[in-house]
DSSP file (Angstrom, degrees, kcal/mol; ACC not computed):
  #  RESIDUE AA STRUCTURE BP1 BP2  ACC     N-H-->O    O-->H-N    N-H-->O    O-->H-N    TCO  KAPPA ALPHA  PHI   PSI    X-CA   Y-CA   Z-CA
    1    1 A X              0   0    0      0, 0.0     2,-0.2     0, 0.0     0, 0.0   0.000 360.0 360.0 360.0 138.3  -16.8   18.5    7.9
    2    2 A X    >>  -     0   0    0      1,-0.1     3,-1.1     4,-0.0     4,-0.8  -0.473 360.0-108.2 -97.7 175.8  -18.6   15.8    9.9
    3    3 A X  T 34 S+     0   0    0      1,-0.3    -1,-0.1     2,-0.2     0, 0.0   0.571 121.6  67.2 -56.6 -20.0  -18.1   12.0   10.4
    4    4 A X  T 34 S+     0   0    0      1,-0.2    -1,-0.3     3,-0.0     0, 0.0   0.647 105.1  42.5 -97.5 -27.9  -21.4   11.9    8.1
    5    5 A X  T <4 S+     0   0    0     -3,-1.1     2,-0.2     2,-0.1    -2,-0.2   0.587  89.1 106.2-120.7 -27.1  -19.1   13.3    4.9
    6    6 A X     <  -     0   0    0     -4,-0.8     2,-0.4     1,-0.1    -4,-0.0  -0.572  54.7-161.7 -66.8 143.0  -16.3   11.4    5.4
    7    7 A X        -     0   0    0     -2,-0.2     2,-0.6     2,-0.0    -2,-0.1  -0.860  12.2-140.6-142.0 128.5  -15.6    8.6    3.0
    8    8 A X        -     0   0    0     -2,-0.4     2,-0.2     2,-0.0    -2,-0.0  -0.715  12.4-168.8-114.0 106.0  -13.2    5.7    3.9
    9    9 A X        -     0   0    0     -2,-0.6     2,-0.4     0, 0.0    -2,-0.0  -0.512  14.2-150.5-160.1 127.1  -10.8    4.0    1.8
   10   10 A X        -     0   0    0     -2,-0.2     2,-0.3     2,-0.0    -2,-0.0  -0.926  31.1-172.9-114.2 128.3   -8.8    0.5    2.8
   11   11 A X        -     0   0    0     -2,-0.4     2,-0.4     2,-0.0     0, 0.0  -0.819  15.3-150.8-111.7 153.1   -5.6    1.0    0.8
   12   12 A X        -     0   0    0     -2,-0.3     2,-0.5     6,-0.0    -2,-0.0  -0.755  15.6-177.0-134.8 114.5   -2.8   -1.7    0.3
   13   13 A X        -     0   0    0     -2,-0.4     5,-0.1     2,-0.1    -2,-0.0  -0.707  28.3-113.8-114.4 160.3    0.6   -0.5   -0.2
   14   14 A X    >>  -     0   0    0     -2,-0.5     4,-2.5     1,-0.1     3,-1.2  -0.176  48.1-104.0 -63.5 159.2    4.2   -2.7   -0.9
   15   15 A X  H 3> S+     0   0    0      1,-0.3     4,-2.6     2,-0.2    -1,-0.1   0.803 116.5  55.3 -72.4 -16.7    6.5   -2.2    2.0
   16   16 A X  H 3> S+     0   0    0      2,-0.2     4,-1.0     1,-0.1    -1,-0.3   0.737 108.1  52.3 -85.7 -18.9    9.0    0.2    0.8
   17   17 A X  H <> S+     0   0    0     -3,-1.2     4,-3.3     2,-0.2     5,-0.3   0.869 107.4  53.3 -87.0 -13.0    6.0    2.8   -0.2
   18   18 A X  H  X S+     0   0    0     -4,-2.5     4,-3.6     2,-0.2     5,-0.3   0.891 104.1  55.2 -80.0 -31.7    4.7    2.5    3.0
   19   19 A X  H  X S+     0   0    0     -4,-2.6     4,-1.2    -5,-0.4    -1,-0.2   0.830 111.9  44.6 -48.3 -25.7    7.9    3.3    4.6
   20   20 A X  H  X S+     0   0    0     -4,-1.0     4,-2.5     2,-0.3    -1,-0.2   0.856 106.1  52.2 -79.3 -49.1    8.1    6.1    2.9
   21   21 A X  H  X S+     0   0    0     -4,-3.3     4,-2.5     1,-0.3     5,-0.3   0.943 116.0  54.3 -58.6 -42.7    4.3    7.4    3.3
   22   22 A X  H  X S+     0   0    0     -4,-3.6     4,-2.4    -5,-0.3     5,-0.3   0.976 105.4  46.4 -67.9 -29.3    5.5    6.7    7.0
   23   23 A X  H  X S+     0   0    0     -4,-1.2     4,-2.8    -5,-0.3    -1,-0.1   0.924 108.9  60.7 -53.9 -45.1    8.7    8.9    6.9
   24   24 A X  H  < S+     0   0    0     -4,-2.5     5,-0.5     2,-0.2     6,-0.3   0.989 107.5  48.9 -33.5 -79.7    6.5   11.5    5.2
   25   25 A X  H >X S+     0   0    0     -4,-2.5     3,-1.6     1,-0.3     4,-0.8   0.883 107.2  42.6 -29.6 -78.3    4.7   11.4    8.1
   26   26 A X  H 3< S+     0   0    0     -4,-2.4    -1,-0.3    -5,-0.3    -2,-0.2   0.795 113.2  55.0 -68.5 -15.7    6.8   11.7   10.7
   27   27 A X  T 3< S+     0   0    0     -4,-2.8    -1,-0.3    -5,-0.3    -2,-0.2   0.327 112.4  39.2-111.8  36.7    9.0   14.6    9.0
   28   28 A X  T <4 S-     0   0    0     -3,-1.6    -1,-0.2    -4,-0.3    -2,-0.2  -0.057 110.2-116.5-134.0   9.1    6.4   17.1    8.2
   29   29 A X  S  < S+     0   0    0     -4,-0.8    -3,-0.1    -5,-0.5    -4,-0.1   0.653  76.0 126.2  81.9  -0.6    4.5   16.4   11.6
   30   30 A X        -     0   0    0     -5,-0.4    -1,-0.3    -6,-0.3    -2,-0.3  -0.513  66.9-110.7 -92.1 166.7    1.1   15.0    9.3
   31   31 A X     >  -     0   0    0     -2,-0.1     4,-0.9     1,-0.1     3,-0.1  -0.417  35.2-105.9 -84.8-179.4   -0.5   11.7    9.7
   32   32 A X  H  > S+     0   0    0      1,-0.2     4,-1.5     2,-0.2     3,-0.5   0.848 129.2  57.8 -85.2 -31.8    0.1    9.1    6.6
   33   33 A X  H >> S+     0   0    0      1,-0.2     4,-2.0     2,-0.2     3,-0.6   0.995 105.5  48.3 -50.9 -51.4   -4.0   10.3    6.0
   34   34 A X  H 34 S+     0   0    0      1,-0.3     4,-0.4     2,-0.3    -2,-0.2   0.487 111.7  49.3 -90.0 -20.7   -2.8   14.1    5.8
   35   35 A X  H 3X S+     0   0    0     -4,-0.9     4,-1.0    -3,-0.5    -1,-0.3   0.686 107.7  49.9-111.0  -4.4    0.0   13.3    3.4
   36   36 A X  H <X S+     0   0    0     -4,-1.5     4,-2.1    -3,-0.6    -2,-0.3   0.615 107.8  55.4 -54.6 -31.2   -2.0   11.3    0.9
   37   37 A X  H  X S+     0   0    0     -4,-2.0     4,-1.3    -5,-0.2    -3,-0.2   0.792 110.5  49.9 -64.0 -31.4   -4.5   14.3    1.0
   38   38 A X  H  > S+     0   0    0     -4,-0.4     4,-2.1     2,-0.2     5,-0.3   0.910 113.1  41.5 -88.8 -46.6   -1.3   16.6   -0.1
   39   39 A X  H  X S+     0   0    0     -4,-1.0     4,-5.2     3,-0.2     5,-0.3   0.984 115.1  55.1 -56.0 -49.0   -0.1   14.5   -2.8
   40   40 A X  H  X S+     0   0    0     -4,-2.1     4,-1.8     2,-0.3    -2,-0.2   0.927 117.3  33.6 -23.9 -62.4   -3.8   14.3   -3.6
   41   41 A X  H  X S+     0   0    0     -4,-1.3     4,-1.1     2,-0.2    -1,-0.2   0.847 120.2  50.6 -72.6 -36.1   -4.0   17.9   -3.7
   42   42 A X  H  X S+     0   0    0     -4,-2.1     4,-1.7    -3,-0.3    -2,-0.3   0.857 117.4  47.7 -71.2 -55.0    0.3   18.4   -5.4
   43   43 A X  H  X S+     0   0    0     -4,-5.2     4,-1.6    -5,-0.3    -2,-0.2   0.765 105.8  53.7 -96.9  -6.8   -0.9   15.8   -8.1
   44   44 A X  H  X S+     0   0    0     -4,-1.8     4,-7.9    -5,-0.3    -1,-0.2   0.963 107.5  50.4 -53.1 -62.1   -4.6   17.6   -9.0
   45   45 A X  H  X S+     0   0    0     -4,-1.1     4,-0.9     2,-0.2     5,-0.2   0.799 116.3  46.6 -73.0 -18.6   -2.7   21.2   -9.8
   46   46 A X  H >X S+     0   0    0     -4,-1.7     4,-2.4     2,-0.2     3,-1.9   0.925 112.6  49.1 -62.5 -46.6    0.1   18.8  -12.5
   47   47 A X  H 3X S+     0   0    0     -4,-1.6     4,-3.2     1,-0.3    -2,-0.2   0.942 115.8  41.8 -71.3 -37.4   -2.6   17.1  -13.9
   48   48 A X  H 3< S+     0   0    0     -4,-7.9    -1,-0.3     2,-0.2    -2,-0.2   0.547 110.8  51.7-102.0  32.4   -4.2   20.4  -14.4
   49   49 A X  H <<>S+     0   0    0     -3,-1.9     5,-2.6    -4,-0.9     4,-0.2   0.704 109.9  57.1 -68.7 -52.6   -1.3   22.4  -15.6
   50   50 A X  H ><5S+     0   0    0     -4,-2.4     3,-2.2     3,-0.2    -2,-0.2   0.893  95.0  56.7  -3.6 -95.2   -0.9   19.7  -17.9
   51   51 A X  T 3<5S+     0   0    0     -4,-3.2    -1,-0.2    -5,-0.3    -3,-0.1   0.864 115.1  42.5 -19.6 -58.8   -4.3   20.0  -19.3
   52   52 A X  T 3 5S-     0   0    0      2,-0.2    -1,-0.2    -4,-0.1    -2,-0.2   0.593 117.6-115.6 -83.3   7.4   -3.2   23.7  -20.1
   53   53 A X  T < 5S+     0   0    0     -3,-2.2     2,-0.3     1,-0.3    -3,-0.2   0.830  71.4 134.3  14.8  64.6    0.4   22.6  -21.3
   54   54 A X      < -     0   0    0     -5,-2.6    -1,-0.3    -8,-0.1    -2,-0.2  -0.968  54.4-123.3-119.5 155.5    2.0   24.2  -18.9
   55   55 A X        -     0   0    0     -2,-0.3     2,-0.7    -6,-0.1    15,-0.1  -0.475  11.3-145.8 -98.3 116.3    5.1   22.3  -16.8
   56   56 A X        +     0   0    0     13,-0.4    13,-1.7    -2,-0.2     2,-0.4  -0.841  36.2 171.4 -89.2 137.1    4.9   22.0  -13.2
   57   57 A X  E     -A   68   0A   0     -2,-0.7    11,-0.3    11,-0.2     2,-0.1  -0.964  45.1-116.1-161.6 149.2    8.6   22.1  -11.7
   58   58 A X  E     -A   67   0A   0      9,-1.2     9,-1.1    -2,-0.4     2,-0.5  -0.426  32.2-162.2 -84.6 138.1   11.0   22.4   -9.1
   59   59 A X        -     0   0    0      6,-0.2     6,-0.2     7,-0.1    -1,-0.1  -0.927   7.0-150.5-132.1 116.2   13.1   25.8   -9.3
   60   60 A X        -     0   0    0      4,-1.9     3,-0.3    -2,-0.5     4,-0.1   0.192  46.5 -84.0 -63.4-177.0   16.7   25.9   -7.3
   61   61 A X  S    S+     0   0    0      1,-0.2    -1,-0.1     2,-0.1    -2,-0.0   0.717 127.4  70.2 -50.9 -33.3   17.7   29.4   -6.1
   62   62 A X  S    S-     0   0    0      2,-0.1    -1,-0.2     1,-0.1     3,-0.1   0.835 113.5-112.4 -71.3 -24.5   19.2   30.3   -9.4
   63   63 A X  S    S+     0   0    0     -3,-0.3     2,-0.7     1,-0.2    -2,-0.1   0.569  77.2 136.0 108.3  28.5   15.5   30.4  -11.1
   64   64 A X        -     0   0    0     -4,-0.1    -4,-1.9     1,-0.0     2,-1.4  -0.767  62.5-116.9-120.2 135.7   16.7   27.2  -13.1
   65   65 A X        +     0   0    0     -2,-0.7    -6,-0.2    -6,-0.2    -7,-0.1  -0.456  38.7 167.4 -77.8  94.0   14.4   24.2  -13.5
   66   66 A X        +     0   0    0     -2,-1.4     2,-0.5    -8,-0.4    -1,-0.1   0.791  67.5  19.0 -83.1 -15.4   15.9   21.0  -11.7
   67   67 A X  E     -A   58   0A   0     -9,-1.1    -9,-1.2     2,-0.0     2,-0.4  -0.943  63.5-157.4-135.3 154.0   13.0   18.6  -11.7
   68   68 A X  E     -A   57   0A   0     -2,-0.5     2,-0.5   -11,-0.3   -11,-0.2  -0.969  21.9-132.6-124.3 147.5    9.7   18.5  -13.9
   69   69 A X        -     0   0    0    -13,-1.7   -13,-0.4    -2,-0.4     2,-0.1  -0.970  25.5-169.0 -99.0 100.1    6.9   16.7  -12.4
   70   70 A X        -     0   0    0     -2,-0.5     2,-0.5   -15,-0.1   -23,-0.1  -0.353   5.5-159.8 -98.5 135.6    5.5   14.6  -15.1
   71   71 A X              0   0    0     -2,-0.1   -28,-0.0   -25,-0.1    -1,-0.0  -0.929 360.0 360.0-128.2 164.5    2.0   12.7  -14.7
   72   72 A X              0   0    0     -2,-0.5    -1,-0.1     0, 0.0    -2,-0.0   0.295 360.0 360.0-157.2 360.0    1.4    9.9  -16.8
């Protein structure tokens, strides 16, 4: 992808989500661009699981569902 195809986007967030998008950041080694692109990408495949009613969800070692990801 070139500079020509990139599209740029002034976002404004309250200070505790930006701490967070920055923590993000620093503890998976992406920039705060590169972990909006992964939620981008984690909140595409709920919304279309969704769509099919099927449940996106976190599954522990046992195979047991502790969190469902809900979109809304």
């Amino acid at each position: 992808m070139n500079e020509r195809e990139k599209k740029r986007l002034t976002l404004d967030f309250d200070p505790s989500a930006f701490d967070l998008l920055e923590e993000l950041a620093l503890d998976s080694g992406k920039t705060k661009a590169g972990v909006i692109r992964t939620a981008l990408a984690v909140y595409a495949v709920a919304r279309d699981e969704e769509k099919k009613n099927n449940k996106l969800a976190v599954i522990d070692e046992n195979g047991n569902a502790v969190k469902q990801l809900v979109i809304t």
